[in-house]
N, C-alpha and C positions, 0 to 999 in steps of 0.2 A: 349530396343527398344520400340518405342511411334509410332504407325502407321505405323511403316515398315521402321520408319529411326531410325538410332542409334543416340541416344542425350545423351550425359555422363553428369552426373549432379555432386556437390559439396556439401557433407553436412553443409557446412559452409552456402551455399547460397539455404538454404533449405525454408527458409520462401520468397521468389522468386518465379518465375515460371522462370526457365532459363535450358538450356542444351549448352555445348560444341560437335557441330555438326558432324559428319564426312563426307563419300562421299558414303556409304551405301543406296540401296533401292532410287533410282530416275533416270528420263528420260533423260540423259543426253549419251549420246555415245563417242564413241573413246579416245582420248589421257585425254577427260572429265569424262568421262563416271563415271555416280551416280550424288550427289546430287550437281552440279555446282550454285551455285548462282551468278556467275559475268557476267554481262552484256555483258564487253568488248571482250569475247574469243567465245559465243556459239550464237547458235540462240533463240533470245529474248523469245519465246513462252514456250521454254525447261528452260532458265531461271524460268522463270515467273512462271511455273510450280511446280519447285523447290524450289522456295522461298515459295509457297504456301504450300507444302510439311512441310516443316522447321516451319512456323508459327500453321500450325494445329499438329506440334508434341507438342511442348510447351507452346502456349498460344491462343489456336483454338480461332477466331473472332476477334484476337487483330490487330492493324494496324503495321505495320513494319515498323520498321524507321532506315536509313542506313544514313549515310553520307559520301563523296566525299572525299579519303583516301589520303590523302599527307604523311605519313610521317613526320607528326607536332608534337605540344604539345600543340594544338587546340582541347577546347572542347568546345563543345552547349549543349545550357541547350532546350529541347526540351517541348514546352509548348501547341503544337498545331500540328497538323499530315502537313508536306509536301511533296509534289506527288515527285515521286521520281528525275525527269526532276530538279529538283531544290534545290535538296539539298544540303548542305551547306560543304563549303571544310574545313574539319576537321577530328580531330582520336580520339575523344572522344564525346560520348553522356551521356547527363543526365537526369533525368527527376522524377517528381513527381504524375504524374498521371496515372491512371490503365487503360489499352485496348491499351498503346504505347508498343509497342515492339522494345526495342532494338536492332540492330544486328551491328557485327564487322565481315568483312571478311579479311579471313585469309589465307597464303599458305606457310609456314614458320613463319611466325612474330606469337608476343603472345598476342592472346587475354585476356584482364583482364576483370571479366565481378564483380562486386561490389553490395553492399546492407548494406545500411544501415535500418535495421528491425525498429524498433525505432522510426525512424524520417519517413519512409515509401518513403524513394529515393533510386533508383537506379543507375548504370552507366557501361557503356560498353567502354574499352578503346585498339586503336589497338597497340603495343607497339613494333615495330619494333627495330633493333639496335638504330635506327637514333632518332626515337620517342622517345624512354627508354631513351638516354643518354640526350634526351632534356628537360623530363620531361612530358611525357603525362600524366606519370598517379600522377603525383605532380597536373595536372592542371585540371583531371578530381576528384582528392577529395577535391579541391578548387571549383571546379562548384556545386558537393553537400552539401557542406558548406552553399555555400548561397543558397540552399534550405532548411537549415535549419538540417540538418543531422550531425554528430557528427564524426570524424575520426577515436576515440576511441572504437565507436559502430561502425565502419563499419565493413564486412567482402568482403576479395578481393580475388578472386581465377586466376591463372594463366592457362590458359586451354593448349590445346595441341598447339605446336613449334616443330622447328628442335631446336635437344637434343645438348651439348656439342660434346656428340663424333662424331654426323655429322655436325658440323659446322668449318669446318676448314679456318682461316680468315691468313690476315699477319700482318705481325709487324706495318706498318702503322695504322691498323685497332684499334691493341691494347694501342698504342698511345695515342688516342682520349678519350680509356679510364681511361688510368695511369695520364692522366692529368688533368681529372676532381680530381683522387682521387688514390694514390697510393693501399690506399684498395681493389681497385677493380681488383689489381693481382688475388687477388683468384680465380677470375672468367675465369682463362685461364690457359688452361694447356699446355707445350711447346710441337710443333711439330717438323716437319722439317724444316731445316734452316730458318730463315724468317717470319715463319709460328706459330700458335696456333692453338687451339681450346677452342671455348668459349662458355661460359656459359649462355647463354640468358635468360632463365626458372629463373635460381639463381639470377640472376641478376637482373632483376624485380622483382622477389620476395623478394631481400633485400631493392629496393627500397621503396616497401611497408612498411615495418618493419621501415624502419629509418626515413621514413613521418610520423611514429603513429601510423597503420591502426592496427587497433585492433585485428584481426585473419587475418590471410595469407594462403591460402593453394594453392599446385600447385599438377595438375594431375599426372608431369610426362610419357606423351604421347612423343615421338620424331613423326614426321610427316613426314619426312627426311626418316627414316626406317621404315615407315607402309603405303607403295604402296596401299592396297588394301582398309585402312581405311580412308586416309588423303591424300590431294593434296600437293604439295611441288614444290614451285618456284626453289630451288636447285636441285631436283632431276629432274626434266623436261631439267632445262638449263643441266645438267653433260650428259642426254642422245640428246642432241640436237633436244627435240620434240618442234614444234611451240607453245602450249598451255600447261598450266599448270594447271587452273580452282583454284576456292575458295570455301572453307567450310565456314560455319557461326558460330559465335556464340553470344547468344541471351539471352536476361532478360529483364521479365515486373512483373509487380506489378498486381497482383490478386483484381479482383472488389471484394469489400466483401459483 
């Protein structure tokens, strides 16, 4: 715990200032209630609050940089701070300079948050089913490439996600994946009729590996089954509550 929020960090991504956030210690109430960072569901000030929260846990004075989450395999290379009214619609950030703070919001999907030590770049990528199988984070160690960073030196951690045993999907779902690559059976285990359950966490983590990325590591959080730690887009809709709220997670480069 940093300030009264809980921020899980990675040893892999230890020469970083970064934490994978939870929903611990903030102003946010009911079906929100803790550290909500998204705009769309709460009142902006409770927001605003929380994000500030978030940023003085892990890289106090830094500017925070979010961008407009589609569900792509869109990344920006981030070279100058923009107010947040106008940020740019994509699921990857990149960047080379110290006092930007990364963040990826999350409620389900996997954030991957990157560092290449080395070359002294960063990158935050949101990597949802849709994202993952499109290649976000192929296009977010393409964005640190040409900053100059190396894929070999980088290290990518996968932070918390809803786990295999709660993500129960159907056969159409698995489809999309047998057909990029019958390898990616692995990543499902048979349910009932119709049905699987997949692997998301593994499954960006293999992406990583078979793009190069030099160390891999993933938290193994499910978010799905930790109500009191993590927000979850699946568990909000299975109880039919109106709002589900987003955690962050976050990485910037230390001024030296």
């Amino acid at each position: 715990m940093t300030a009264g929020v809980e921020s899980l960090c990675h040893p892999l991504l230890a020469g970083a200032a970064h934490g994978f956030l939870g929903r611990f210690c903030a102003v946010s109430t009911g079906d929100l209630a803790g550290l909500n960072v998204s705009y769309s569901e709460d009142d902006p000030a409770l927001t605003a609050q929380n994000r500030a929260r978030a940023v003085a846990a892990v890289l106090p004075g830094a500017t925070l940089q979010t961008c407009y989450q589609i569900h792509s395999a869109e990344a920006v290379t981030v070279t100058e701070p923009w107010p947040d009214s106008r940020r740019p619609h994509a699921d990857a950030l990149v960047t080379a300079h110290t006092g930007l703070l990364l963040g990826i919001l999350t409620a389900d999907c996997a954030p991957v948050l990157f560092h290449d030590a080395a070359a002294g770049v960063i990158g935050a990528a949101h990597a949802g089913w849709k994202g993952a199988l499109g290649g976000v984070t192929d296009a977010t160690i393409a964005a640190m490439e040409a900053l100059g960073a190396r894929r070999q030196d980088m290290a990518a951690v996968v932070g918390p996600c809803i786990a295999r045993q709660s993500y129960e999907v159907d056969s159409a779902f698995e489809a999309r994946f047998l057909e990029q690559s019958g390898e990616n059976e692995r990543f499902f285990r048979p349910g009932r009729e119709g049905h699987g359950w997949f692997d998301l966490e593994g499954y960006v983590a293999s992406r990583l590996h078979g793009a190069g990325v030099g160390k891999v590591g993933m938290l193994g959080e499910d978010t799905y089954a930790q109500e009191a730690r993590f927000y979850s887009f699946r568990r909000a809709t299975h109880r039919g509550e109106a709002a589900y709220g987003r955690q962050i997670s976050l990485i910037g480069l230390r001024a030296h």
